[in-house]
N, C-alpha and C positions, 0 to 999 in steps of 0.2 A: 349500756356498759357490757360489753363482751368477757369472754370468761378467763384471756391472757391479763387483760388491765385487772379484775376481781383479784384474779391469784397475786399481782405485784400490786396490788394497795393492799388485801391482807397480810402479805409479806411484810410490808413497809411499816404500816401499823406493828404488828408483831416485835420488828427491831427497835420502834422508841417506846414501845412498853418494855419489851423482853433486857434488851442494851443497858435503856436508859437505867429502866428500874436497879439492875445492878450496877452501875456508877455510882452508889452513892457509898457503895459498902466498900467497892475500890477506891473510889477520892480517901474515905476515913481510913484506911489501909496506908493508901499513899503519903497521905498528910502526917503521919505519925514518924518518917523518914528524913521527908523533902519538903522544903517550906510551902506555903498554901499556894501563891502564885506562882511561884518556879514550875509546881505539880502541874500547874495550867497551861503553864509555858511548855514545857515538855508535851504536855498533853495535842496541845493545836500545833507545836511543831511538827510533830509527830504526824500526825495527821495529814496535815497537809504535804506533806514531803512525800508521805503514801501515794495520796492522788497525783501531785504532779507526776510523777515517775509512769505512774497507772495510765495519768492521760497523754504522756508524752511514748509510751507507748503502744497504746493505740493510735497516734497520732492526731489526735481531737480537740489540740491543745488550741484556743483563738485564739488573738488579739482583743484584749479587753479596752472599750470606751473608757476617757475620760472619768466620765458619769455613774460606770460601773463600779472603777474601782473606788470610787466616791463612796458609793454606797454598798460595795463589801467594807470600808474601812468604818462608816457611821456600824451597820449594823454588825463587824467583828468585835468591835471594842464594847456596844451596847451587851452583847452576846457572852460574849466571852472572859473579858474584864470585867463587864458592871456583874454581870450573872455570876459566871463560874468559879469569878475570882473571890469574891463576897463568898460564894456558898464553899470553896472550900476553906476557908476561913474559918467559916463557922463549924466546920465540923470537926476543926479540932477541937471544939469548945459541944458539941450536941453530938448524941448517936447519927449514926445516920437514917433509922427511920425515923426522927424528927426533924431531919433535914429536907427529908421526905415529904414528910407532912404538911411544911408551911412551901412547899412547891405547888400546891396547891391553889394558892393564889394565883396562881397565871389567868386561867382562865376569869377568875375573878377580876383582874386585872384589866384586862380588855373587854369585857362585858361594861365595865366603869368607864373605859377610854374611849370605846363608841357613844356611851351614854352622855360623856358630855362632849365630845368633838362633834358630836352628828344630832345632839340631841334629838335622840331617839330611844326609846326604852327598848329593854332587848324582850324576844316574844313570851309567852308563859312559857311554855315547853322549855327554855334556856334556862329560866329561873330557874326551873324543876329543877332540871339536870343537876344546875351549881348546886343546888341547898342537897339534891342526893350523895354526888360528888362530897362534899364540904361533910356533911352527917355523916358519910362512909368513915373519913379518915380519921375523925373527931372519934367514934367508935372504937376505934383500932386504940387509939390513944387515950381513951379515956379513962381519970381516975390513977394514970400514973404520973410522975410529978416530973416537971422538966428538969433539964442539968443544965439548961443555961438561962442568962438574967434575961433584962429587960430588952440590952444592948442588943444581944444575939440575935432574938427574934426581929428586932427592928431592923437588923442588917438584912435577916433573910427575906424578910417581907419586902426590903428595894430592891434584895436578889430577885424577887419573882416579879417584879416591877420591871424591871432591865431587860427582863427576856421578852414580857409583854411589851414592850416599845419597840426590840429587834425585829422581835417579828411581826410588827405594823410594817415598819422600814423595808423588810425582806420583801415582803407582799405586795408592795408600794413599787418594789423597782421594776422600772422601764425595759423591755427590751430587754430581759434577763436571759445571761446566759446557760449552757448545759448544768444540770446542777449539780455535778459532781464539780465542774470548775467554779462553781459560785462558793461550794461549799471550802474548796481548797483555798480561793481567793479570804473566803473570811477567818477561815482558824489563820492563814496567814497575815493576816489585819489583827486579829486576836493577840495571838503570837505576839507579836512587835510591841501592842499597846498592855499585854501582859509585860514581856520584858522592862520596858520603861517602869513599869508603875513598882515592880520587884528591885529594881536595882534602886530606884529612888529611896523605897524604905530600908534597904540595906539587907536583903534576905542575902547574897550571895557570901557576904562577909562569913557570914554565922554557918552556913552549908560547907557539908563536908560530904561529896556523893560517893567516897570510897565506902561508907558506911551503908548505904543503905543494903537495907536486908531483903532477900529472894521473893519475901508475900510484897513490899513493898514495890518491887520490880517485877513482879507478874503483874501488878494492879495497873505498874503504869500503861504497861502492855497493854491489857485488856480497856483501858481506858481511847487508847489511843486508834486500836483496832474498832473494838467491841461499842463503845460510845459514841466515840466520834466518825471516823471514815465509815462505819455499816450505819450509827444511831444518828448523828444530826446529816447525814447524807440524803437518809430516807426522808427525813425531816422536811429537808430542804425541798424533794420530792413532790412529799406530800402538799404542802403549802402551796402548790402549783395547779393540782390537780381536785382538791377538795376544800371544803370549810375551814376556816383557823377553828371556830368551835367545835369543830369534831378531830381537829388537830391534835388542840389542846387536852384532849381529854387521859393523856399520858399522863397528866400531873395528880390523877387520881388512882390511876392502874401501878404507876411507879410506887406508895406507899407502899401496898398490896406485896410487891415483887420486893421491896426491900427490905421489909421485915420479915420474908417469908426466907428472903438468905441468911439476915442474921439469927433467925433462928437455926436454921439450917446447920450454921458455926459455932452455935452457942455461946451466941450472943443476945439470946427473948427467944419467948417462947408463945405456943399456938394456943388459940382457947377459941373456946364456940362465939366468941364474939369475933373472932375474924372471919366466920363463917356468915355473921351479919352483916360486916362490913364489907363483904364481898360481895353481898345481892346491892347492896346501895351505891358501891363503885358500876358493878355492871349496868344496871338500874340507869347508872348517869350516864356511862357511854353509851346505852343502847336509846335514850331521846336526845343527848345533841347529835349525835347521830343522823338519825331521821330530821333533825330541827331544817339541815336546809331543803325538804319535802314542804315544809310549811312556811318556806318564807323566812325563819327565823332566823337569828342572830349572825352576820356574818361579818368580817371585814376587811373584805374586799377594796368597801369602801370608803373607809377609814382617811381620813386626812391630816392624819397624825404628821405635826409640825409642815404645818402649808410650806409656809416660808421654804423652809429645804428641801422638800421636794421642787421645789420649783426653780431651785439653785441647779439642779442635779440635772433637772430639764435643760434649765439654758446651757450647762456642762457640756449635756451629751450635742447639743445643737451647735455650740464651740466647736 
């Protein structure tokens, strides 16, 4: 590993801790204006309309396969609808460092989805990780009582389901192209499959965007910039060039970063138990980390829904 690639994966890394970690305090910002999936819609339009412009200015733009946009459209809606739209739902109903929190599951998620698609147990060193992972954020939160029921949490827990399946799909595809354009193709798949599912429940009726207020409109910003085109760009990146388990390990570093803003705004406040949870976050990024040194958990080889991918095959061979 040379030391140009070192410097752009700890970059990359950097931006889905640093980015992500503050989207969540932007979604709850935003949400509180503009309806939860509009906020989404806007978010991946946004986004993607950056990159095209970006990539049709450098002129890098390709022709995407059949196959491709197959599978930007499975993994945009997986992504972005099942995920983003779910989780900012919820946060008009949760803080967002408890939004935070049960993002967490991701990697949980996929350690489960290898476990039974490939039955194969994932290594010790994985385990570790997750249970330090898991024990960090449990710490951060512990002993205070949640604001939302039973419902909440259950949505957010397929929130973190959804994005565990995208990104099998993403990792899964054939022949992938630049990822800046993979990235654009999906918020734009996103996009579309957000619109639909907003219009169907009637959010545009009840919307009124003269109203929205200046933090609601820097959030979407920074969401659109800051989250998406710089955070799920890297994202996409990353997933090319490293582990999903060492990918993943943003859904333990984002708790970290999101309560560390909303205290910041005065919205919670710091105590030597975050000082705890902070060795047991790092703790878990620094062994899935190293896990693929030892063979451990990764999935690459994931054969997450045969069936479609093999659809996606015969597609791109169409």
């Amino acid at each position: 590993m040379n030391a140009p690639f070192r410097i752009r994966l700890a970059g990359a890394f950097a931006a889905i801790y640093l980015m992500w970690g503050g989207t969540f305090l932007a979604i709850r910002y935003a949400v509180a204006d503009v309806p939860p999936l509009m906020t989404m819609v806007i978010r991946c339009a946004g986004g993607a309309a950056v990159l095209v412009v970006w990539l049709a200015w450098r002129r890098t733009l390709e022709r995407p396969s059949r196959s491709q946009w197959l599978t930007a459209t499975v993994a945009g809606t997986l992504l972005f609808l099942g995920c983003h739209g779910l989780l900012a739902w919820a946060e008009q109903r949760v803080s967002s460092g408890e939004a935070a929190l049960f993002m967490t599951a991701i990697p949980l998620w996929l350690v489960a989805l290898e476990s039974v698609l490939l039955r194969r147990a994932p290594s010790r060193r994985i385990v570790l990780s997750l249970l330090l992972g898991v024990a960090g954020v449990a710490v951060l939160t512990g002993g205070e009582g949640w604001s939302g029921g039973l419902t909440v949490r259950a949505v957010l827990l397929v929130s973190a389901l959804f994005w565990a399946v995208g990104t099998v799909v993403v990792r899964r595809a054939g022949a992938p192209l630049p990822a800046a354009q993979s990235t654009e193709m999906q918020l734009g798949a996103g996009a579309v499959a957000l619109l639909v599912a907003s219009v169907i429940v009637g959010e545009p009726a009840g919307w009124r965007p003269a109203e929205i207020t200046p933090r609601a409109s820097l959030a979407l910003v920074f969401l659109i910039l800051g989250g998406t085109v710089l955070g799920f760009g890297a994202y996409t990146w990353l997933l090319r060039v490293t582990s999903s388990a060492a990918v993943s390990t943003y859904a333990f570093v984002n708790p970290l970063i999101a309560l560390g803003l909303a205290w910041a705004v005065g919205d919670g406040e710091l105590s030597p138990r975050t000082g705890v949870a902070a060795v047991l976050v790092v703790g878990a990024v620094i062994f899935t980390r190293e896990s693929k040194r030892d063979g451990g958990m990764t999935t690459e080889e994931a054969v997450l829904f045969g069936g479609l991918l093999r659809r996606l095959e015969r597609a791109r061979a169409g």
